[in-house]
Backbone atoms as SQL, in Angstrom:
CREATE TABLE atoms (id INTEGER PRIMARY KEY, chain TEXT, resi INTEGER, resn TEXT, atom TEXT, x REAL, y REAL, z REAL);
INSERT INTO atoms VALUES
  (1, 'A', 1, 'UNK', 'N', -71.355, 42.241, 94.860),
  (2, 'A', 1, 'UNK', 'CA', -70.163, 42.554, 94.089),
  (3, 'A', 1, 'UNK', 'C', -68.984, 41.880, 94.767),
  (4, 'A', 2, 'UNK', 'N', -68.089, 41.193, 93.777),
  (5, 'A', 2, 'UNK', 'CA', -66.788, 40.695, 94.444),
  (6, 'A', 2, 'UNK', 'C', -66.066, 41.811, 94.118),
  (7, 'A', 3, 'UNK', 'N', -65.066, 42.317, 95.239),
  (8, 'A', 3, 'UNK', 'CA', -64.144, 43.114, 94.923),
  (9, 'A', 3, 'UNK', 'C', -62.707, 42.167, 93.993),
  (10, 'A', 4, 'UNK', 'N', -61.651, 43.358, 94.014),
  (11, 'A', 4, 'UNK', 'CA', -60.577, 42.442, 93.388),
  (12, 'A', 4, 'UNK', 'C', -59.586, 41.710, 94.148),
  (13, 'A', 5, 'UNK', 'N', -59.009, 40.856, 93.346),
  (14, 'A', 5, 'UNK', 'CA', -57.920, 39.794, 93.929),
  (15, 'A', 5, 'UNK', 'C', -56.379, 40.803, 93.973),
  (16, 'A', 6, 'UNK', 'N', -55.711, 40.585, 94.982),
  (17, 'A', 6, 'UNK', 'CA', -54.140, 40.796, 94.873),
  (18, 'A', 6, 'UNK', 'C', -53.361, 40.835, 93.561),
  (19, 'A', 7, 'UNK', 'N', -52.569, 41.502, 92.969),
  (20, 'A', 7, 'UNK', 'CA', -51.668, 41.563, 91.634),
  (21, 'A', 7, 'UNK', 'C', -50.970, 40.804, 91.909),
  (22, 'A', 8, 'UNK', 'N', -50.031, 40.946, 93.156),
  (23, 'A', 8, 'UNK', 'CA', -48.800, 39.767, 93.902),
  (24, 'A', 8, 'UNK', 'C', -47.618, 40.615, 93.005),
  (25, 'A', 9, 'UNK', 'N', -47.234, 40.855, 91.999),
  (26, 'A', 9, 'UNK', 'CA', -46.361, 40.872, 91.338),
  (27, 'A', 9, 'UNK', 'C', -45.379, 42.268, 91.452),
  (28, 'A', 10, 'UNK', 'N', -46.314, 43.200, 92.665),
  (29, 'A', 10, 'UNK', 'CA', -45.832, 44.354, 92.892),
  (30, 'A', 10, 'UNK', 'C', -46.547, 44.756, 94.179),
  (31, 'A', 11, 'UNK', 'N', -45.551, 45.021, 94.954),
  (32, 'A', 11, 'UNK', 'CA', -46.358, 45.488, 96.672),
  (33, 'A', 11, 'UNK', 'C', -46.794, 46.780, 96.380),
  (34, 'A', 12, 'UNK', 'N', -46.087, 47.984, 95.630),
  (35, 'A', 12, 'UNK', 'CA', -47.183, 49.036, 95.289),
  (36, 'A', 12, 'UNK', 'C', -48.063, 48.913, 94.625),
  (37, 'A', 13, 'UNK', 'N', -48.751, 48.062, 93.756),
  (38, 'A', 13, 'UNK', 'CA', -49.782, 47.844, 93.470),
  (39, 'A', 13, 'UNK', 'C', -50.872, 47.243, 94.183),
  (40, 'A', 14, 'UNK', 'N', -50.536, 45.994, 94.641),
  (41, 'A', 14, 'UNK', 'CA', -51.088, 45.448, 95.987),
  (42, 'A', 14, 'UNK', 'C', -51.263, 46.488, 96.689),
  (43, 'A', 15, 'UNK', 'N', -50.949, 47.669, 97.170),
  (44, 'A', 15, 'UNK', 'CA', -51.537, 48.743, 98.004),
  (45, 'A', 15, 'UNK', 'C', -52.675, 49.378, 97.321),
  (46, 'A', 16, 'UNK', 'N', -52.291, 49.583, 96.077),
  (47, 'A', 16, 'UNK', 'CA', -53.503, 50.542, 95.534),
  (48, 'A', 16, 'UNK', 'C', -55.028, 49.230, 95.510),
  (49, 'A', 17, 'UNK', 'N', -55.031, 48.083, 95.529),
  (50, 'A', 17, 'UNK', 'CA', -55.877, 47.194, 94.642),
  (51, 'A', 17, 'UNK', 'C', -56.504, 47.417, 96.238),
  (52, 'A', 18, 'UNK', 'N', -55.396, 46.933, 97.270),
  (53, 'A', 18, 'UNK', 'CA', -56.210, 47.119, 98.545),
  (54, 'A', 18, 'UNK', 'C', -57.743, 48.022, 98.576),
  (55, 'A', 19, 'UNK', 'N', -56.419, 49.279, 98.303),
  (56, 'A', 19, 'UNK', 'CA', -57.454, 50.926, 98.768),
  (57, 'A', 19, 'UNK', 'C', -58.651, 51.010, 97.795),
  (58, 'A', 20, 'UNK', 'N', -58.514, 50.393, 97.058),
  (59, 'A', 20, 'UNK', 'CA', -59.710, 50.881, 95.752),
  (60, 'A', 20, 'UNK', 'C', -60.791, 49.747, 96.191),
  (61, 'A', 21, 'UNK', 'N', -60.217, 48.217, 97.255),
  (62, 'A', 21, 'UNK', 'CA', -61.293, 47.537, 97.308),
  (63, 'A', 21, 'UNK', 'C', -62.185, 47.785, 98.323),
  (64, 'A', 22, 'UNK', 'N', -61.320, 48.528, 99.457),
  (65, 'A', 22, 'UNK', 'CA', -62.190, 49.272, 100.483),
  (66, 'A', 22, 'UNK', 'C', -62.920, 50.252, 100.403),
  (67, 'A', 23, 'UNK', 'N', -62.661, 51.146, 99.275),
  (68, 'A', 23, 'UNK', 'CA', -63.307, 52.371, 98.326),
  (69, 'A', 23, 'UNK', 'C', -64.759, 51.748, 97.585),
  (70, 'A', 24, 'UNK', 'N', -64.237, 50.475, 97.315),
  (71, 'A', 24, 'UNK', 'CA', -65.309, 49.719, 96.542),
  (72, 'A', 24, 'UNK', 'C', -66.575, 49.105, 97.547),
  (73, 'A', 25, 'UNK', 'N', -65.889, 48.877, 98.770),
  (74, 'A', 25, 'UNK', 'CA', -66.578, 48.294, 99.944),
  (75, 'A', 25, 'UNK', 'C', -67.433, 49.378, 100.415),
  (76, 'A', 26, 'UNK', 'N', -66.944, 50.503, 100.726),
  (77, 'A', 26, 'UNK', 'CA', -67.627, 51.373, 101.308),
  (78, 'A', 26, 'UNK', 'C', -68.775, 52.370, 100.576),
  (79, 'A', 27, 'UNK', 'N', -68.554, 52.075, 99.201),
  (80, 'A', 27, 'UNK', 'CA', -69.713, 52.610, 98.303),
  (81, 'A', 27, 'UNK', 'C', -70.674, 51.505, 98.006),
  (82, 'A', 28, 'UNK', 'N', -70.292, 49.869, 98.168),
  (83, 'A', 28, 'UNK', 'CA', -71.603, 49.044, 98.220),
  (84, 'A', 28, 'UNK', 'C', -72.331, 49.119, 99.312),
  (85, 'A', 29, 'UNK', 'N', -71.483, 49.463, 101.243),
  (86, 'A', 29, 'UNK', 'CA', -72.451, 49.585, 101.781),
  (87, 'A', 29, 'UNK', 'C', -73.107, 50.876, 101.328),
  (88, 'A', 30, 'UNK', 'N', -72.854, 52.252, 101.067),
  (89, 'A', 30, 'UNK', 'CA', -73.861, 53.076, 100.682),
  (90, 'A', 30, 'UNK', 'C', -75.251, 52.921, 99.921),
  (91, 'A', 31, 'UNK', 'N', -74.584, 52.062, 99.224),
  (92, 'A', 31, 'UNK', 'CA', -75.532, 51.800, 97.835),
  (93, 'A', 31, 'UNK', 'C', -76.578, 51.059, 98.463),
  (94, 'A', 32, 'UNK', 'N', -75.933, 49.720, 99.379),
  (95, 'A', 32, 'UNK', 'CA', -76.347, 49.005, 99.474),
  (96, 'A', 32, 'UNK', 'C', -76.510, 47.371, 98.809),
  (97, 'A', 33, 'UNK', 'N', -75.556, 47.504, 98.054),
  (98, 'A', 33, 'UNK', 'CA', -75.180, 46.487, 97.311),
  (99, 'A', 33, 'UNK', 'C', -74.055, 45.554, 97.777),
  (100, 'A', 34, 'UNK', 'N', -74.395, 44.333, 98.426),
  (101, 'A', 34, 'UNK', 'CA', -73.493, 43.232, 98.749),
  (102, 'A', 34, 'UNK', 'C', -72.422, 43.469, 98.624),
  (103, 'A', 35, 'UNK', 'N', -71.189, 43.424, 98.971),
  (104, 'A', 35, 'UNK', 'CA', -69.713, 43.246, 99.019),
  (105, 'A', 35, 'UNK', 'C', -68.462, 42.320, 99.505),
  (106, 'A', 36, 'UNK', 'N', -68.224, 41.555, 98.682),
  (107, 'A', 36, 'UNK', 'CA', -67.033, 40.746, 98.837),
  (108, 'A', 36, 'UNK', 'C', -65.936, 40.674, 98.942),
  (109, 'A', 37, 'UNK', 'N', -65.309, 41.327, 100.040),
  (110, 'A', 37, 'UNK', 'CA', -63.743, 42.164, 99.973),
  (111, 'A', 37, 'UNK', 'C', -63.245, 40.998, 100.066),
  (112, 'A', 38, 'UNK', 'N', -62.350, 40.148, 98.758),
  (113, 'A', 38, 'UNK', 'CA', -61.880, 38.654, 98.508),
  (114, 'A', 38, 'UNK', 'C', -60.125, 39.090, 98.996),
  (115, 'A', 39, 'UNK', 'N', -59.895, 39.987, 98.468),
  (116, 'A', 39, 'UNK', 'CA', -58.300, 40.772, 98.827),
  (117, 'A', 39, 'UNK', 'C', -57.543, 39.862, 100.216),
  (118, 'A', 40, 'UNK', 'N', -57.878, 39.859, 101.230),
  (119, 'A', 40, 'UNK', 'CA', -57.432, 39.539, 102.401),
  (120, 'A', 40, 'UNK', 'C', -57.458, 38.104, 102.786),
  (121, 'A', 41, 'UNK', 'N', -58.251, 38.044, 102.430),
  (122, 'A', 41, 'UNK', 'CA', -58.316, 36.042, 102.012),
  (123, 'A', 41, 'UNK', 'C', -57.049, 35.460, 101.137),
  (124, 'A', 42, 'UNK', 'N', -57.929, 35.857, 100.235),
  (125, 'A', 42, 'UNK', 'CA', -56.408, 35.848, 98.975),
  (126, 'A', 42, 'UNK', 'C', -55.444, 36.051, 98.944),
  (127, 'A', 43, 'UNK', 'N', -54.975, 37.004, 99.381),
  (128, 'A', 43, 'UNK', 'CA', -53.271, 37.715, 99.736),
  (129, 'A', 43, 'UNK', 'C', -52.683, 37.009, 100.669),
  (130, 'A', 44, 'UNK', 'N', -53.423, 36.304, 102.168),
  (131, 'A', 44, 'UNK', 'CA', -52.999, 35.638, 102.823),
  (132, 'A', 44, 'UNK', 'C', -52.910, 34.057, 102.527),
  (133, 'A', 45, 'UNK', 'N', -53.360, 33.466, 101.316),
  (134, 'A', 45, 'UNK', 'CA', -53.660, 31.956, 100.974),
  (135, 'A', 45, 'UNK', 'C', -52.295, 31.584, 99.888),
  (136, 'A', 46, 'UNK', 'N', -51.653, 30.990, 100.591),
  (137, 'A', 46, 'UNK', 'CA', -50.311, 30.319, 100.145),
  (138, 'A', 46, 'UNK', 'C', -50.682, 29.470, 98.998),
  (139, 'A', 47, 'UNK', 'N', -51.336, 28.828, 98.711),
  (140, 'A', 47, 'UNK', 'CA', -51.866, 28.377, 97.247),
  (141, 'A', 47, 'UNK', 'C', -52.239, 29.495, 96.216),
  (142, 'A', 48, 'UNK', 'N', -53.011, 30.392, 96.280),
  (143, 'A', 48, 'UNK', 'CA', -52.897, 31.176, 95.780),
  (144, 'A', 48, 'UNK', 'C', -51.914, 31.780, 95.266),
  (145, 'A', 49, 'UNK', 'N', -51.070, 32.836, 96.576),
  (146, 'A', 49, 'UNK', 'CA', -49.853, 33.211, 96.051),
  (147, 'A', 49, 'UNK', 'C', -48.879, 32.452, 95.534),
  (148, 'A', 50, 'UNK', 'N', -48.715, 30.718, 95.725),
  (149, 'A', 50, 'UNK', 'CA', -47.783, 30.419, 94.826),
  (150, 'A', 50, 'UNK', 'C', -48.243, 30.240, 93.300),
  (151, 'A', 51, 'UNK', 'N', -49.280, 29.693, 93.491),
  (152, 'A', 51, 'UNK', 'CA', -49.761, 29.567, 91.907),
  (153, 'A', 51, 'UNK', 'C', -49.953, 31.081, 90.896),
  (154, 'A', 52, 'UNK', 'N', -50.306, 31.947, 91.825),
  (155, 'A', 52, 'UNK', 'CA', -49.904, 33.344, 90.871),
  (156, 'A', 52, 'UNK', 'C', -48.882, 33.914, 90.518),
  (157, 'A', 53, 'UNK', 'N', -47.775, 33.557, 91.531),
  (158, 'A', 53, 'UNK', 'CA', -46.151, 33.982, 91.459),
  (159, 'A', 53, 'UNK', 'C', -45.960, 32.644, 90.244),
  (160, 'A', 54, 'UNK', 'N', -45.724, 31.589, 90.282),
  (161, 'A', 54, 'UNK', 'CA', -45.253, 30.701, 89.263),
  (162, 'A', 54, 'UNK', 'C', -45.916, 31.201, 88.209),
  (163, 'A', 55, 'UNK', 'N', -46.982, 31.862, 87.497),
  (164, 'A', 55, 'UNK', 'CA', -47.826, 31.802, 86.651),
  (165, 'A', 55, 'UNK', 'C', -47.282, 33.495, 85.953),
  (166, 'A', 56, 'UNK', 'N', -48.296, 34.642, 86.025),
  (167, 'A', 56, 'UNK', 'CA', -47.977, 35.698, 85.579),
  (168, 'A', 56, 'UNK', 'C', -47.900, 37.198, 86.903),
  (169, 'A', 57, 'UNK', 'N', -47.853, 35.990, 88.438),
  (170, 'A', 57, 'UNK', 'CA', -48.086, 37.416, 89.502),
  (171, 'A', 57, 'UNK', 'C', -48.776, 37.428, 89.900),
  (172, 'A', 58, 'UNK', 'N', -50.027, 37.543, 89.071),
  (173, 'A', 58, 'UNK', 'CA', -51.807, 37.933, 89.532),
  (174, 'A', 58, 'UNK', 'C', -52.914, 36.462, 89.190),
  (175, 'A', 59, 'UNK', 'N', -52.603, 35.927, 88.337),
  (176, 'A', 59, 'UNK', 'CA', -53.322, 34.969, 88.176),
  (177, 'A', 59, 'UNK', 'C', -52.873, 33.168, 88.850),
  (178, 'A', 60, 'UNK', 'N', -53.524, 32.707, 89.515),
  (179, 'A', 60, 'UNK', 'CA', -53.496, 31.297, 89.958),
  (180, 'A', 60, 'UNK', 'C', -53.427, 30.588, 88.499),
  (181, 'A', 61, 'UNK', 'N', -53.491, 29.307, 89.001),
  (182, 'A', 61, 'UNK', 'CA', -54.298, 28.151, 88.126),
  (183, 'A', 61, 'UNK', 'C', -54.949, 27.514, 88.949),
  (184, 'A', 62, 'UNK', 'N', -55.328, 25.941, 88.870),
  (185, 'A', 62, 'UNK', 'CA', -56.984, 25.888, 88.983),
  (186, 'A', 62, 'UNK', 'C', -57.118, 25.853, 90.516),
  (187, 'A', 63, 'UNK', 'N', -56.096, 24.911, 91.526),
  (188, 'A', 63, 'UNK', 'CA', -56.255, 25.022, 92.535),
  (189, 'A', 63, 'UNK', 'C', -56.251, 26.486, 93.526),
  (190, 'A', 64, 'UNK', 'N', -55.937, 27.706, 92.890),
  (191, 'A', 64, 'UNK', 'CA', -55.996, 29.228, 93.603),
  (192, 'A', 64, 'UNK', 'C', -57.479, 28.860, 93.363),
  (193, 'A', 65, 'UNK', 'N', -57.932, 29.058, 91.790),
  (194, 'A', 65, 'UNK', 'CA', -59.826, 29.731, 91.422),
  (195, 'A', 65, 'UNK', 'C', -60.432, 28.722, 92.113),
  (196, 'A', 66, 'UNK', 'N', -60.486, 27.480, 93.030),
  (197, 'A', 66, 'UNK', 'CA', -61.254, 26.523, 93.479),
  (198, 'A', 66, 'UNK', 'C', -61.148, 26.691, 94.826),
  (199, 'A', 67, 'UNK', 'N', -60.308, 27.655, 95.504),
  (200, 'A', 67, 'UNK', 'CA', -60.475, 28.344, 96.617),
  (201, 'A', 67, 'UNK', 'C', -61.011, 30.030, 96.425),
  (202, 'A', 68, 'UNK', 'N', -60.413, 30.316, 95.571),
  (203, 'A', 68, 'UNK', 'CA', -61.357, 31.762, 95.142),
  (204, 'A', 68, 'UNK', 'C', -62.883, 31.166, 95.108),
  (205, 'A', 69, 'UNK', 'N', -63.617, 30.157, 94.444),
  (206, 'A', 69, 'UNK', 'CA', -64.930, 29.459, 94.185),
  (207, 'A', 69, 'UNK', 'C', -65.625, 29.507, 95.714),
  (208, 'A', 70, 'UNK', 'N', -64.805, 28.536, 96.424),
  (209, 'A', 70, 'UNK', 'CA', -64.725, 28.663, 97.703),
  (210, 'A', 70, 'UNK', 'C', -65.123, 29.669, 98.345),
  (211, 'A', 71, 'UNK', 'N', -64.885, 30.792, 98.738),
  (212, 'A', 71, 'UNK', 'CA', -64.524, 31.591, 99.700),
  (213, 'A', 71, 'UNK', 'C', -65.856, 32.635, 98.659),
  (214, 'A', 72, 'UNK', 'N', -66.461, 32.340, 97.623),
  (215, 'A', 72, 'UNK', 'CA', -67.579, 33.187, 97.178),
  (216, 'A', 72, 'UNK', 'C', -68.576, 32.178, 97.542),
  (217, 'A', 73, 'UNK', 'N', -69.222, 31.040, 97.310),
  (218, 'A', 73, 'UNK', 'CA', -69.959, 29.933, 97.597),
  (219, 'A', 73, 'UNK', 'C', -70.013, 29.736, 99.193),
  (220, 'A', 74, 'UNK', 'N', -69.305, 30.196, 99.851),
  (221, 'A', 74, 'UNK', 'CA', -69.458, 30.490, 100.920),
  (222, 'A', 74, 'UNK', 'C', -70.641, 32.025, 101.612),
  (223, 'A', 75, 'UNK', 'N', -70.136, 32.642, 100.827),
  (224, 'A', 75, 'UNK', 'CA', -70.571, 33.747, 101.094),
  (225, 'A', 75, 'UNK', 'C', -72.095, 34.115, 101.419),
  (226, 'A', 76, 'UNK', 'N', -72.392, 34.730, 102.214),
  (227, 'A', 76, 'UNK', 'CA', -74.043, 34.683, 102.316),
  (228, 'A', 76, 'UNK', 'C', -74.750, 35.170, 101.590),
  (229, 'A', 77, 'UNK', 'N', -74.628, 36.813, 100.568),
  (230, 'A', 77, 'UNK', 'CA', -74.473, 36.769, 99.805),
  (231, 'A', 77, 'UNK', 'C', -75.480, 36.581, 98.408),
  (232, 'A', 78, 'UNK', 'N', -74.238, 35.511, 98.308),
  (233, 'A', 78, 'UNK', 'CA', -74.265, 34.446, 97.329),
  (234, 'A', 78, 'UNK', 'C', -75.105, 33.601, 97.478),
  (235, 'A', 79, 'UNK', 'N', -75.292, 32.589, 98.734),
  (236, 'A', 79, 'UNK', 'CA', -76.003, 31.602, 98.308),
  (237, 'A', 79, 'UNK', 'C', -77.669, 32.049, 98.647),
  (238, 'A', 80, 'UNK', 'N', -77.497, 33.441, 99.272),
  (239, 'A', 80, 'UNK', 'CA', -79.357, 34.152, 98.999),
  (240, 'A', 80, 'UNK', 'C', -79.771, 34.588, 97.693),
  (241, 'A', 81, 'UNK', 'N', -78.946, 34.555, 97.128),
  (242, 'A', 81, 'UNK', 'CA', -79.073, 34.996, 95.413),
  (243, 'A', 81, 'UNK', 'C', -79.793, 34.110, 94.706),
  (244, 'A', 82, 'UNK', 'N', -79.192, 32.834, 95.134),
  (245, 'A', 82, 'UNK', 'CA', -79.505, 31.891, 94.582),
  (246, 'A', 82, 'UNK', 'C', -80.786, 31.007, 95.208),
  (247, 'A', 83, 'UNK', 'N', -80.549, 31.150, 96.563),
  (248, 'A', 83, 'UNK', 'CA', -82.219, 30.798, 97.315),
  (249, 'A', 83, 'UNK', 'C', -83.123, 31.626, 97.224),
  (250, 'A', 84, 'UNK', 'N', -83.210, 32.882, 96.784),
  (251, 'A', 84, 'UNK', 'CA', -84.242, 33.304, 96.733),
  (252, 'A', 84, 'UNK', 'C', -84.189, 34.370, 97.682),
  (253, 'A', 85, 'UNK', 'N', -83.542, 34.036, 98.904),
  (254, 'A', 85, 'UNK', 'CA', -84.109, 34.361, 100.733),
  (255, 'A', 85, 'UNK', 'C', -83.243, 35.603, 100.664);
């Protein structure tokens, strides 16, 4: 599971998206289901935040999602999903 990306467009919201992704984190390890806390990556990636601030806040354009792509294609994860392993 990828958790969620930053809103940007409101720091009290950005708090709640935080708490709900660590809420989200801590019931995949229960479960046991993979977890991608993307939040902290994202919030800190200056491409990102400018392309979401110029745009609607929360959403990039293409150069944010090709580091969002990034930073999941990375993930281990991910590319055992896809190997098999």
């Amino acid at each position: 599971m990828v958790g969620p990306a930053p809103v940007s467009d409101h720091a009290g919201t950005d708090e709640r998206v935080k708490a709900l992704s660590d809420k989200l984190g801590n019931l995949c390890v229960k479960t046991g289901v993979p977890y991608l806390d993307i939040f902290s990556d994202v919030a800190s990636n200056a491409t990102w935040l400018r392309e979401a601030t110029a745009a609607d806040g929360t959403h990039p354009n293409s150069q944010g999602y090709t580091i969002l792509a990034g930073i999941v294609g990375d993930w281990p994860a991910w590319r055992s999903w896809f190997s098999g392993k």
